[in-house]
C-alpha angles and dihedrals in degrees: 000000000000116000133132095277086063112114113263093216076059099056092043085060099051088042078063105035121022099182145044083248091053094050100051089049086057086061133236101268086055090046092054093036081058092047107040089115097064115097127250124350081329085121085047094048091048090053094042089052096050097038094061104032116138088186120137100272112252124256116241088250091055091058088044085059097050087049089053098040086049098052089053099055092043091055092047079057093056085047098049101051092047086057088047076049092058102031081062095049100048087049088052091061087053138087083197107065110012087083099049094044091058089063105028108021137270086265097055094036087057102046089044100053092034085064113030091032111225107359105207083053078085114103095222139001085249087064089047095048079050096064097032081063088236099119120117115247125169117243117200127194142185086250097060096042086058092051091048089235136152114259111257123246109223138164111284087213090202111159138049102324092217083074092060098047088049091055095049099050088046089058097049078055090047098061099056095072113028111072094199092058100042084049099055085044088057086047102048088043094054083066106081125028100211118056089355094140096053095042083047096064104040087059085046082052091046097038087048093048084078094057085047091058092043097051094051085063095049114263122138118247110255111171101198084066095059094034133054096224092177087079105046122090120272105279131166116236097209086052090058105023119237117226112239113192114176111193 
């Protein structure tokens, strides 16, 4: 499926070549030379593919239409990556969001502050984790009332929802590199057997909303005084790589 997360040395190869035909006529060392940046046997499995493919040949529209398809989406990359250029740029002028970017990336920084203004001109980070609809609020239902059960807590999700997305896809990133907080994560998943990993990383979003406060004031991001690391399990820092942002 073509998209913008498709490789670009992909889409090279099918500007060249459209079809499996095409591409066997290109010949297998061009074929490997156009694909070199893909991991692993991904430049063996295209030519195999190709090589021993007993598909309806393609009309020469339909690889006009590849062609096409495939410009298109090449050109909504370059557009793309001068906007992420920008984007960086702007983020850099600004107080704002320079800070931010530098934990969380020019793109969040910028959707979070475009939509909840400075970050740190909030009075608390309870205030923050309000806006940002993250906040705990109980929802009872009838159904629950049948069934004699405790109301539920539950997000209140108030806010632009594109902040939310942002900051959840900040935090899967975040815990790639910093070892304390991927650590706590294992921990608070291991709780409850159904939906823990999810649970897991909404408390990690809420937790983390704290550090984001802090850091548009200012402060430097330090990890061991957000989290208790007495009580997570031995980790090296250099295996997992520990983020380091200095404001």
């Amino acid at each position: 499926m073509l998209n913008l997360r498709t490789q670009r040395s992909t889409l090279e190869l099918l500007q060249r070549a459209p079809s499996l035909a095409a591409i066997v006529a290109l010949g297998e060392a061009q074929v490997r030379m156009q694909l070199r940046w893909l991991k692993g046997d991904a430049a063996q499995r295209v030519w195999d593919a190709a090589l021993h493919s007993s598909g309806v040949p393609m009309l020469p529209e339909e690889a006009e239409l590849v062609r096409t398809l495939v410009g298109e989406v090449l050109r909504a990359q370059e557009a793309q990556k001068r906007l992420e250029e920008k984007i960086k740029e702007h983020t850099q002028q600004h107080d704002a969001t320079r800070r931010v970017a530098a934990l969380v990336g020019p793109t969040t920084a910028a959707v979070l502050v475009g939509h909840l203004g400075p970050l740190g001109a909030y009075h608390s980070p309870k205030a923050l984790e309000k806006a940002m609809g993250l906040n705990l609020k109980e929802a009872s239902s009838g159904r629950d009332r049948l069934k004699q059960q405790r109301p539920g807590v539950h997000l209140s999700k108030r806010g632009p929802g594109e902040v939310r997305k942002y900051w959840y896809l900040a935090i899967l990133r975040w815990l790639q590199v910093d070892w304390i907080a991927k650590a706590w994560y294992q921990r608070r998943s291991s709780y409850h057997e159904e939906r823990g990993k999810g649970r897991a990383v909404v408390a990690l979003m809420r937790k983390l909303v704290r550090a984001l406060w802090h850091i548009s004031r200012g402060a430097t991001y330090d990890p061991e005084r957000l989290f208790d690391v007495r009580r997570l399990p031995a980790a090296k820092a250099q295996d997992a790589g520990q983020v380091e942002v200095t404001m």
